[in-house]
Backbone as JSON Lines, residues from 0, in Angstrom:
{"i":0,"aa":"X","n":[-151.72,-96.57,-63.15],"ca":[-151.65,-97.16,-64.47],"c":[-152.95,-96.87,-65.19]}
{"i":1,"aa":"X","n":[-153.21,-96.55,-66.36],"ca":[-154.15,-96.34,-67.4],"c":[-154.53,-97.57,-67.51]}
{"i":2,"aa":"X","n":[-155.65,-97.4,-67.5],"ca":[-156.62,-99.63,-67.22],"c":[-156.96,-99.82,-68.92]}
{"i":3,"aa":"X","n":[-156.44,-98.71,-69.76],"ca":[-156.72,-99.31,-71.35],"c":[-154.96,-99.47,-71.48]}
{"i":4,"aa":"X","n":[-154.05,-99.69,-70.46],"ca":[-152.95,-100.01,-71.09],"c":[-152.53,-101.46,-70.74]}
{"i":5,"aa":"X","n":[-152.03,-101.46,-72.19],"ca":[-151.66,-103.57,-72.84],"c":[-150.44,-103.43,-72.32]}
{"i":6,"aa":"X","n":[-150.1,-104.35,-71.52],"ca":[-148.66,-104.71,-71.28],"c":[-148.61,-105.48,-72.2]}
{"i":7,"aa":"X","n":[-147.09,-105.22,-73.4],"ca":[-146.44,-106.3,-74.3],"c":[-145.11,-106.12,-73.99]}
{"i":8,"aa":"X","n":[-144.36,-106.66,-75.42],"ca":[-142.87,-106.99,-75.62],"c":[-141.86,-105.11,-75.05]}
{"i":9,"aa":"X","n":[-142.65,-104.63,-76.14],"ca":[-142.39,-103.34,-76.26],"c":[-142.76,-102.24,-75.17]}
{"i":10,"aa":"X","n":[-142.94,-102.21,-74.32],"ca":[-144.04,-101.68,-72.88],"c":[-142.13,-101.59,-71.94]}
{"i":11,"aa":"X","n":[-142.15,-100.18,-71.42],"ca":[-140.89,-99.91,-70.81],"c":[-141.31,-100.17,-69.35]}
{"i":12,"aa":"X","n":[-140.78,-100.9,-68.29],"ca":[-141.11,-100.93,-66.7],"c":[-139.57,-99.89,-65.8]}
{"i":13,"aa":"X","n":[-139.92,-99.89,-65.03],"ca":[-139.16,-99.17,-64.43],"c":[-140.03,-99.21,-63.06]}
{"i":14,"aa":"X","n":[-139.24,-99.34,-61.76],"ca":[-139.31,-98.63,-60.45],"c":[-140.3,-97.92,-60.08]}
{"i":15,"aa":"X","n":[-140.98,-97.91,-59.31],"ca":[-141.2,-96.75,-58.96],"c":[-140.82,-95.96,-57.85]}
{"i":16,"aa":"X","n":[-140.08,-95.3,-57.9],"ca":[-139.12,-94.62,-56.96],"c":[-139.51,-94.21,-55.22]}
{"i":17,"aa":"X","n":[-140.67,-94.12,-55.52],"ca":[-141.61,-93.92,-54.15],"c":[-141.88,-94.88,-53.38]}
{"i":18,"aa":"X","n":[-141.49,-96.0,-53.6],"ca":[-141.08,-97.36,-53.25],"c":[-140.67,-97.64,-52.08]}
{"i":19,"aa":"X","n":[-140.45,-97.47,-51.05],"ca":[-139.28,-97.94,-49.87],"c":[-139.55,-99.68,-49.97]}
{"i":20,"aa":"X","n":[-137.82,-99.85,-50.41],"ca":[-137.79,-101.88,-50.5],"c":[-136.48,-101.52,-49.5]}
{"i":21,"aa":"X","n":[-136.81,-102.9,-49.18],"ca":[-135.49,-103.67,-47.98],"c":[-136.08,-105.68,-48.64]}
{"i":22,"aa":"X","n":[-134.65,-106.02,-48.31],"ca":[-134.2,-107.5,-48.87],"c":[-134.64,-108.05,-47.59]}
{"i":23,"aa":"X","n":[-135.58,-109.02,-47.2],"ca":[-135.83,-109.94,-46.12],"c":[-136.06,-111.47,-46.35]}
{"i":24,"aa":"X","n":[-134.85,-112.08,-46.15],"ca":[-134.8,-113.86,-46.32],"c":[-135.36,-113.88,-47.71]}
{"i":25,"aa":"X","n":[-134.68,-113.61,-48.58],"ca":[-134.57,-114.04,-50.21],"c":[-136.01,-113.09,-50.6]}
{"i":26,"aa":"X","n":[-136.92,-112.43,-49.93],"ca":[-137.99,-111.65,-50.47],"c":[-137.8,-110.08,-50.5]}
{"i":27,"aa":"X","n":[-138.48,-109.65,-51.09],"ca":[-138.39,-108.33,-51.28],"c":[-139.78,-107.47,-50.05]}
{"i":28,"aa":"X","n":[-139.77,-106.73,-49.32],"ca":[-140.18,-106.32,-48.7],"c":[-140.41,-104.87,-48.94]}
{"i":29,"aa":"X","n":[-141.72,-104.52,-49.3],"ca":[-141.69,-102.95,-49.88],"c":[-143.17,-102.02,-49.39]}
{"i":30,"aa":"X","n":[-143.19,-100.62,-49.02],"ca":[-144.05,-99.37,-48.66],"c":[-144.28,-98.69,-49.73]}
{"i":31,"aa":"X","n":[-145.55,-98.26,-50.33],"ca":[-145.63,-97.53,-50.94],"c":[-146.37,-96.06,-49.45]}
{"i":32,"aa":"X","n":[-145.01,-95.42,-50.05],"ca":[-145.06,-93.9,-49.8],"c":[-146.48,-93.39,-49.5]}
{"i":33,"aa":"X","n":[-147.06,-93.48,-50.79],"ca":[-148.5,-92.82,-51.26],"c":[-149.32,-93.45,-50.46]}
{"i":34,"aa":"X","n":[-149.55,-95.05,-50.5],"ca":[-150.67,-95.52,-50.24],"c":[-150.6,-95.79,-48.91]}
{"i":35,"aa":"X","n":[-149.43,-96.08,-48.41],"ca":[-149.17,-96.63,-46.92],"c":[-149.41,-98.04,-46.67]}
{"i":36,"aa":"X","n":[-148.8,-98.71,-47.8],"ca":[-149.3,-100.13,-47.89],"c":[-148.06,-100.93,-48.27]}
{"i":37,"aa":"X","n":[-147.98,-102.26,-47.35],"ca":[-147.0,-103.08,-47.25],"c":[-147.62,-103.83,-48.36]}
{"i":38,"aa":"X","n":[-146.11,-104.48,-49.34],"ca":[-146.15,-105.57,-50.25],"c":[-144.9,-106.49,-50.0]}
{"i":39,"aa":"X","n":[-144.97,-107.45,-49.87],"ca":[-143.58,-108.17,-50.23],"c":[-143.52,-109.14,-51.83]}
{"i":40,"aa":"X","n":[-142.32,-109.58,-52.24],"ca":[-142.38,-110.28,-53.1],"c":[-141.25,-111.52,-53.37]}
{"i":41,"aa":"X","n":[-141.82,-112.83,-53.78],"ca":[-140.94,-113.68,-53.18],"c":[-140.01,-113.54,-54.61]}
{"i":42,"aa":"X","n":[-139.42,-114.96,-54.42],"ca":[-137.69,-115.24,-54.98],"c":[-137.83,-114.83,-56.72]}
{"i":43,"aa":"X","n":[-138.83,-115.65,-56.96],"ca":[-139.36,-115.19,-58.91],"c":[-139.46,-113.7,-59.12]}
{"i":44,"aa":"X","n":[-140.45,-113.17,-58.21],"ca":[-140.3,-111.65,-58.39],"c":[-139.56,-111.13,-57.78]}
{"i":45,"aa":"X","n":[-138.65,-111.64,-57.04],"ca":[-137.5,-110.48,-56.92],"c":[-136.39,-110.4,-57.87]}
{"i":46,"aa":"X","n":[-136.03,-111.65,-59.05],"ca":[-136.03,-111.89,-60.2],"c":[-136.05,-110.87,-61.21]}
{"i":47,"aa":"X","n":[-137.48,-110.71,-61.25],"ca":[-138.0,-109.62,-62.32],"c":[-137.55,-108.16,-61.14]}
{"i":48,"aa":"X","n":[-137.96,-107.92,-60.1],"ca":[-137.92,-106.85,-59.72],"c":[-136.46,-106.38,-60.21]}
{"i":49,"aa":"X","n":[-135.45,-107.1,-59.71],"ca":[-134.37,-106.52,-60.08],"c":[-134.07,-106.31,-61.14]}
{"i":50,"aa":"X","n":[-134.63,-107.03,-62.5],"ca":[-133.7,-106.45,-63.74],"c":[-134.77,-105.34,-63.94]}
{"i":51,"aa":"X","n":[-136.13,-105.04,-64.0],"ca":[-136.86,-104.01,-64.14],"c":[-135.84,-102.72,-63.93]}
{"i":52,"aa":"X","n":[-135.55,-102.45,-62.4],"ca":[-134.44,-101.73,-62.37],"c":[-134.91,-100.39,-62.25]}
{"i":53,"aa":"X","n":[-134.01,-99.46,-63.32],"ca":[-134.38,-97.89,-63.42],"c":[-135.2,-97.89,-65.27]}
{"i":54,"aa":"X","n":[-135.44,-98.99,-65.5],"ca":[-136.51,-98.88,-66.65],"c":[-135.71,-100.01,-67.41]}
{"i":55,"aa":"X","n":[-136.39,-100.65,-68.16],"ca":[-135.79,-101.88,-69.48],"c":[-137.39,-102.07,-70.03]}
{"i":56,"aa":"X","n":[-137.14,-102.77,-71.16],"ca":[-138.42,-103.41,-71.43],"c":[-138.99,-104.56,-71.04]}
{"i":57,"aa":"X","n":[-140.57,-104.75,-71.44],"ca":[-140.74,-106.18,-71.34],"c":[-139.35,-107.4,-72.09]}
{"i":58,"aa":"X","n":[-139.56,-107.34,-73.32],"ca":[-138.52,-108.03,-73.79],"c":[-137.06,-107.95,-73.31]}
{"i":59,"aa":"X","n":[-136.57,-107.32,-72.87],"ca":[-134.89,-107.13,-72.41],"c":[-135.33,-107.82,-70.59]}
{"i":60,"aa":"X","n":[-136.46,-107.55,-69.98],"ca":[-136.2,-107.85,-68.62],"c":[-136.21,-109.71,-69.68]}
{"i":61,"aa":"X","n":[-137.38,-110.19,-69.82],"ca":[-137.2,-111.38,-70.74],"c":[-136.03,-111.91,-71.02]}
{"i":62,"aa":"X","n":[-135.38,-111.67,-72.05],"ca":[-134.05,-111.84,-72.68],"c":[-133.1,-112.14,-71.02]}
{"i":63,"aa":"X","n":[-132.94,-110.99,-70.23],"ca":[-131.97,-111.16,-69.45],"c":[-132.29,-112.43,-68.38]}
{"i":64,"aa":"X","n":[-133.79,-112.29,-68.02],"ca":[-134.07,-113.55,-67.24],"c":[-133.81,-114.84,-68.14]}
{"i":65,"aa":"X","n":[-134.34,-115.39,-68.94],"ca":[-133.56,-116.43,-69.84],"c":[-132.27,-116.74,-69.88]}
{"i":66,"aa":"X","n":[-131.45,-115.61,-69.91],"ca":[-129.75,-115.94,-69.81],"c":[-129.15,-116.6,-68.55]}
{"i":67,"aa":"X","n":[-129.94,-115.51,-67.85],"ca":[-129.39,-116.21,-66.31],"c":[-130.47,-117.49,-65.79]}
{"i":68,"aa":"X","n":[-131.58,-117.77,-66.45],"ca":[-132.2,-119.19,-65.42],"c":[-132.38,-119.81,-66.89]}
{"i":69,"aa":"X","n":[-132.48,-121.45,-66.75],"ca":[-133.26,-122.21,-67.74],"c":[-135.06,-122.15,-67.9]}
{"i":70,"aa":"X","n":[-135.52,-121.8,-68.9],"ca":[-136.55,-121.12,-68.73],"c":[-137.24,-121.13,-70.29]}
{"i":71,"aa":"X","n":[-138.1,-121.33,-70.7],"ca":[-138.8,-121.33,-72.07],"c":[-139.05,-119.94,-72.02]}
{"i":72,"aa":"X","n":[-138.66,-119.37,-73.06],"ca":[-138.69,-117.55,-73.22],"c":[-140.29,-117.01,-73.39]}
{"i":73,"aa":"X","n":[-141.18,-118.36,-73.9],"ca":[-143.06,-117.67,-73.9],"c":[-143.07,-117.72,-72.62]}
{"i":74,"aa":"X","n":[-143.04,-118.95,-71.93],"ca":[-143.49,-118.92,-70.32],"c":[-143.0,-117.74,-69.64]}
{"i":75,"aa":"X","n":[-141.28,-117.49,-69.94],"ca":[-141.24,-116.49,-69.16],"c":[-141.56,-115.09,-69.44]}
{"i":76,"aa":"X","n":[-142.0,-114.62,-70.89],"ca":[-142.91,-113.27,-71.08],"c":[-143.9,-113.32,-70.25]}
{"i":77,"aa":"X","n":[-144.87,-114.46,-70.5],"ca":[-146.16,-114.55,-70.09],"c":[-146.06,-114.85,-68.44]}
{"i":78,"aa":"X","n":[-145.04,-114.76,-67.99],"ca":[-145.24,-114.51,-66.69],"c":[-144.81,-112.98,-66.4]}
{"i":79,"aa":"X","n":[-143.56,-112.24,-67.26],"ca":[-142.92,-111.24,-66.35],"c":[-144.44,-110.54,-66.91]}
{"i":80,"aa":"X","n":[-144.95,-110.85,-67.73],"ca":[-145.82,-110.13,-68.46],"c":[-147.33,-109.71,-67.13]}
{"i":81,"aa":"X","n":[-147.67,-110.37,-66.62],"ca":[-148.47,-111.19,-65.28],"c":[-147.95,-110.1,-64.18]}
{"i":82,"aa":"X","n":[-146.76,-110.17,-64.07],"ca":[-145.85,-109.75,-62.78],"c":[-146.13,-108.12,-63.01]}
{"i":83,"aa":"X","n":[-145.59,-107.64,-64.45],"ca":[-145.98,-106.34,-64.59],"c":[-147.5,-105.75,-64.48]}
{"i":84,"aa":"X","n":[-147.95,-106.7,-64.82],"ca":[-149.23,-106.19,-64.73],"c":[-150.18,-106.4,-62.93]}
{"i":85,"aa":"X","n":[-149.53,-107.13,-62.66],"ca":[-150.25,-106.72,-61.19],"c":[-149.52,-105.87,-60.27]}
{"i":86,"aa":"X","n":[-148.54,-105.76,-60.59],"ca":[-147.19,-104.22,-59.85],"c":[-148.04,-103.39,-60.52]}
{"i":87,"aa":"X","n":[-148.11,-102.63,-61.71],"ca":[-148.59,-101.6,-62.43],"c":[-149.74,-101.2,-61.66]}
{"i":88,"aa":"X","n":[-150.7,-102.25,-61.62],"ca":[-152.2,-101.93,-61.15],"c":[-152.02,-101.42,-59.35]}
{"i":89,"aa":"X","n":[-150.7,-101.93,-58.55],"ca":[-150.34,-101.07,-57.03],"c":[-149.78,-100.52,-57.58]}
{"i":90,"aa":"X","n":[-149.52,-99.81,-58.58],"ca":[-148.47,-98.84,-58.67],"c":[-146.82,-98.58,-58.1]}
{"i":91,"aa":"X","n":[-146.69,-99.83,-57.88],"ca":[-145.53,-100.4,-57.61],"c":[-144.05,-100.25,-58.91]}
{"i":92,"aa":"X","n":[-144.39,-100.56,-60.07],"ca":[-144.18,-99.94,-60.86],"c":[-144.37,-98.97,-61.81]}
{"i":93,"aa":"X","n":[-143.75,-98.26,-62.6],"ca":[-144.42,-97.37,-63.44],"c":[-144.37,-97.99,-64.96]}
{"i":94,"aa":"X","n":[-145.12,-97.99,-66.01],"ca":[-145.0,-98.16,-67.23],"c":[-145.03,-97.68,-68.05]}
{"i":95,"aa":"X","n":[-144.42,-97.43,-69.49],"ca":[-144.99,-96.54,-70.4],"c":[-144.84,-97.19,-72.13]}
C-alpha cells in the first residue's frame, strides 16, 4: 500500500488473491504467499472480509454491512474504514 494513501468512502478494496484463507470456528484463518505470515480474523472482520470480496467500495462494503446488521452507518465506516486500513498496510488487501 502507498503510506500517502487516504482510505475514504470512495477507495475500491478487493482481495488479495495471494491470500490462502480457510474458515476456522467462525474466524477467518489466512497465509500470505509473499510474506509467509499467518493472520486470522475474527467474526466482525470476517464480516467485512466477505463483502470486500473481488473489489466493492468503502461505501457499498458500508451500505451492505448496515442492511444485514443493526449498526449506525458512521460507526460502521469508521470501523470498515480501520479494518481496511490495517489489511492494506499486510497487504492482505489491495486498494485503489
Amino acid at each position: 500500500m502507498n503510506d500517502t494513501m487516504t482510505i475514504n468512502e470512495s477507495t475500491t478494496v478487493k482481495q488479495n488473491p495471494n491470500m490462502l484463507t480457510t474458515p476456522m470456528d467462525g474466524e477467518i484463518v489466512m497465509m500470505s504467499i509473499k510474506h509467509g505470515k499467518y493472520y486470522s480474523i475474527g467474526k466482525t472482520g470476517v464480516a467485512i472480509w466477505e463483502e470486500v470480496g473481488e473489489g466493492r467500495t468503502v461505501q457499498e462494503i458500508v451500505s451492505r454491512l448496515c442492511e444485514r446488521y443493526e449498526v449506525d452507518a458512521d460507526v460502521c465506516k469508521r470501523d470498515v474504514i480501520a479494518f481496511v486500513e490495517q489489511m492494506a498496510s499486510k497487504e492482505i488487501v489491495l486498494v485503489r
